[in-house]
C-alpha positions in Angstrom: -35.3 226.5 144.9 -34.5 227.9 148.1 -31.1 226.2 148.2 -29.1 225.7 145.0 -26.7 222.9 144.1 -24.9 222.4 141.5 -21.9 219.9 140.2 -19.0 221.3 138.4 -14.9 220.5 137.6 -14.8 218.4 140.6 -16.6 220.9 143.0 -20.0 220.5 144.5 -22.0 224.2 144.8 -24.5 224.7 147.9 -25.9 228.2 147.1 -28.7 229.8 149.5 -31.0 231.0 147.3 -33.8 232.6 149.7 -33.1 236.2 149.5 -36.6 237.6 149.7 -36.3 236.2 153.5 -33.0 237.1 154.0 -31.8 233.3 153.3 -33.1 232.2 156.7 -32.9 228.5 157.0 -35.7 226.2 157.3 -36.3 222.3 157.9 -36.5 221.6 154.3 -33.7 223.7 153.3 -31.4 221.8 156.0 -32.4 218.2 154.5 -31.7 219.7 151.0 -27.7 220.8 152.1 -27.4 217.7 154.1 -28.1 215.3 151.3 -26.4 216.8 148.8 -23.1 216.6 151.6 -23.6 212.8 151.9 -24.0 212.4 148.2 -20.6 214.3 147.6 -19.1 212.4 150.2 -20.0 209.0 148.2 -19.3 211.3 144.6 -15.5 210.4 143.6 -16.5 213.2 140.9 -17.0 215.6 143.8 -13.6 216.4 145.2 -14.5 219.5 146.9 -17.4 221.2 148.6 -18.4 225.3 148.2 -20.8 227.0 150.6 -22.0 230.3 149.9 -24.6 232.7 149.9 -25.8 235.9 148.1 -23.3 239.0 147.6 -25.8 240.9 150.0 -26.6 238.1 152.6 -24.7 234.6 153.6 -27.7 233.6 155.6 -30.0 235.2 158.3 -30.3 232.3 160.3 -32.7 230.0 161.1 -36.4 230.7 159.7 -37.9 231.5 163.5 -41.6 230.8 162.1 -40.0 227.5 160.6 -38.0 226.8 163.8 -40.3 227.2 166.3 -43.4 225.6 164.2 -41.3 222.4 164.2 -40.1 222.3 167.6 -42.8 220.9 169.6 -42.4 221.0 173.3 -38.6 222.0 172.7 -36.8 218.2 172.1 -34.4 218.9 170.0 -34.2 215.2 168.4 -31.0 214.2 166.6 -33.0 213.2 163.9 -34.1 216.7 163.4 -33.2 218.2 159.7 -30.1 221.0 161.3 -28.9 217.9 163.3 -29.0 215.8 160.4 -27.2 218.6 158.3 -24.5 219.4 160.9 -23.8 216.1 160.9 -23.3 215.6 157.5 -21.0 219.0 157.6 -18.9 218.3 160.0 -18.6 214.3 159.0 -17.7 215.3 155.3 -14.5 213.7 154.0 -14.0 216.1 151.4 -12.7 219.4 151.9 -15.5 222.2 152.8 -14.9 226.0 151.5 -16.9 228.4 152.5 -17.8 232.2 150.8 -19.4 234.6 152.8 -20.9 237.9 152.2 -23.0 240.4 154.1 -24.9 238.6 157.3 -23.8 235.4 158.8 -26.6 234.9 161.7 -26.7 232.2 164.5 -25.9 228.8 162.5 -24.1 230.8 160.0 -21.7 232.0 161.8 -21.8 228.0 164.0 -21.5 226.2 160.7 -18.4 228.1 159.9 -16.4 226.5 162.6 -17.2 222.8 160.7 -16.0 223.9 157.3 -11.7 224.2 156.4 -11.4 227.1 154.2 -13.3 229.8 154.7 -13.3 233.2 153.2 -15.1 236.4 154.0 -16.0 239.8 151.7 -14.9 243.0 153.4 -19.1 243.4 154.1 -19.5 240.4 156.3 -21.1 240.5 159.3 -21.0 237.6 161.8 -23.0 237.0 165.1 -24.0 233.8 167.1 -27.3 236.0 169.1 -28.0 233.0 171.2 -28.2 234.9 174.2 -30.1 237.6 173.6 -33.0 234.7 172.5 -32.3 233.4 176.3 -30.9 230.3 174.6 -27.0 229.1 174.6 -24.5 228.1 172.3 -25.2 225.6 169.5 -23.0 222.4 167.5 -19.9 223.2 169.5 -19.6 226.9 169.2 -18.8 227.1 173.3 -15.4 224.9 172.1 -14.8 225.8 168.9 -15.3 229.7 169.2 -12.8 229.9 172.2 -10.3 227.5 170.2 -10.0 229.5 167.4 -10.4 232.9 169.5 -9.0 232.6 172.9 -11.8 232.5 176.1 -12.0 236.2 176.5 -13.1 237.2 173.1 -15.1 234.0 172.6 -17.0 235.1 175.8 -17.4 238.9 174.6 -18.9 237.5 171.3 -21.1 234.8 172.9 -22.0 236.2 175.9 -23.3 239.3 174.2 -24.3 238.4 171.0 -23.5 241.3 169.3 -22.3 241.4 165.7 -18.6 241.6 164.4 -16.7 242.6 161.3 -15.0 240.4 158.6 -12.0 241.4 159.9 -12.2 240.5 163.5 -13.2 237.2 162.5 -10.0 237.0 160.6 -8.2 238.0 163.5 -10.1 235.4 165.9 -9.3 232.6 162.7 -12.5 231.6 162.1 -12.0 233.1 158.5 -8.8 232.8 156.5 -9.0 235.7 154.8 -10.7 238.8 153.7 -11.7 240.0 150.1 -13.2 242.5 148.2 -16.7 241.6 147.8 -16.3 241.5 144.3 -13.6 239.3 144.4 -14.9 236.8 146.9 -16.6 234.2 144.8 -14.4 234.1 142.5 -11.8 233.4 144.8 -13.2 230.7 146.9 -13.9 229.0 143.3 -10.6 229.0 142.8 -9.5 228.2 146.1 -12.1 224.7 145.4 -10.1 224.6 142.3 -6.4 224.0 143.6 -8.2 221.5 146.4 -9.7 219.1 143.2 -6.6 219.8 141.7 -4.1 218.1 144.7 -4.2 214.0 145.2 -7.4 213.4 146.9 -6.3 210.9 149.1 -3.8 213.2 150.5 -6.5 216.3 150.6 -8.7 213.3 153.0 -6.0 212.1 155.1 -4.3 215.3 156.1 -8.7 217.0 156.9 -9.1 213.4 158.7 -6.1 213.9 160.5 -6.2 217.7 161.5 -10.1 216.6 162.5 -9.1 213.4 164.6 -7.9 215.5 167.9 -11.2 217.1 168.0 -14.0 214.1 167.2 -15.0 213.2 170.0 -14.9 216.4 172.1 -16.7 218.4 169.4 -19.1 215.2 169.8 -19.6 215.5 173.6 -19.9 219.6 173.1 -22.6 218.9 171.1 -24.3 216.5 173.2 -24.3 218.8 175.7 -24.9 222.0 174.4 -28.3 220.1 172.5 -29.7 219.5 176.0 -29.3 223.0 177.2 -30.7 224.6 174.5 -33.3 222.1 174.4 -34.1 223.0 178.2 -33.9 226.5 177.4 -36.1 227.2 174.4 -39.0 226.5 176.4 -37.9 228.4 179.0 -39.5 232.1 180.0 -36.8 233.9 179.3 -36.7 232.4 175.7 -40.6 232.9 175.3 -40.1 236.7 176.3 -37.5 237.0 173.8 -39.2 235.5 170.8 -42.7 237.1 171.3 -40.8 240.3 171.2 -39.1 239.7 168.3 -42.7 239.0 166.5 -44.1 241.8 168.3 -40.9 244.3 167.2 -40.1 245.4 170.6 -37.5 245.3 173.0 -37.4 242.4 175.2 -37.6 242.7 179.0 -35.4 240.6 181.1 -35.5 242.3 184.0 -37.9 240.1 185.8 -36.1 236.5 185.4 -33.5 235.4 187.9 
């Protein structure tokens, strides 16, 4: 199974389990995490959510052949499988911890921003490359990456794309804390351990509560951002980006506006 979940003590297990492709993420493997996220959600078993990957990889991103198989003419429908999983993410009542190791590409650096604890091994690797595809931010990154980060270095990492270290993310807060890699799993289990631990009820009011100022901006953002990207993925500058990425070579901007 390309994503593996499991039910535990209270705690709810989404593991990528693709690593002869890196973990990239495809339709399939979206519908997959989002149902299992709704289930939990309706699970008084589950009181907790975990999110993690491979020691070597979190998740390389989206499949591209998967992606842009299933995008048609470029709508990007809300109904689509990573709409219907972001939902699902960032709608959870329960609390969502997240474990990441080695590369966190695109969404899986974007999905970050939607969980409440997240934890990083001292080999992560983050980047949102949106740019770089000729496409733009995705599921509220634009807000959420300069809330957490402050404009200027949310611009450096968005505008450019380029990959940063566990502990930069730390220091931007959109991870908690750093660990060994060793040490990480262990420690985000135990981290999902105190949450099904605590009264629930207070463990859903106080995530509804800290979520409430952000709803419906994070809603709008999305809305917004969905249109864009849809506009720009089949643009030219996104066509020259992917086709050199399938044909390994460097893309050539230089001729767009």
């Amino acid at each position: 199974m390309s994503i593996q979940t499991t039910k535990a003590n209270g705690i709810l297990t989404i593991e990528f389990n693709r690593l002869e492709r890196k973990n990239a993420i495809t339709g399939a493997m979206y519908l997959t995490m989002a149902d299992a996220l709704l289930d939990a959600d309706q699970d008084a078993l589950v009181r907790a959510v975990l999110i993690t990957g491979k020691p070597e990889i979190f998740t390389a991103g989206n499949d591209l052949d998967d992606f842009l198989n299933n995008t048609g003419d470029g709508a990007m429908l809300d109904d689509r499988p990573v709409f219907r999983f972001m939902r699902a993410l960032e709608g959870c009542t329960k609390p969502v911890v997240a474990a990441v190791a080695g590369a966190a590409v695109g969404i899986g650096t974007t999905m970050l921003m939607h969980c409440d604890l997240v934890y990083a091994a001292d080999n992560a690797k983050f980047s949102m490359p949106f740019t770089p595809l000729g496409l733009c931010p995705e599921f509220a990154s634009s807000l959420l990456v300069a809330q957490a980060a402050g404009y200027t270095r949310a611009a450096e990492k968005l505008m450019l794309g380029e990959a940063f270290s566990a502990q930069e993310a730390c220091e931007m807060g959109i991870v908690a804390r750093v660990l060994p890699a060793a040490e990480l799993l262990a420690f985000a289990q135990g981290q999902a351990a105190k949450l099904v631990a605590l009264p629930a009820a207070s463990i859903r009011a106080t995530k509804a509560l800290m979520k409430r100022p952000r709803a419906a901006i994070v809603a709008e953002t999305m809305g917004v951002e969905n249109k864009q990207f849809a506009a720009m993925l089949v643009g030219a500058e996104a066509k020259e980006a992917f086709t050199a990425f399938f044909q390994k070579r460097k893309p050539d901007f230089s001729k767009f506006d």
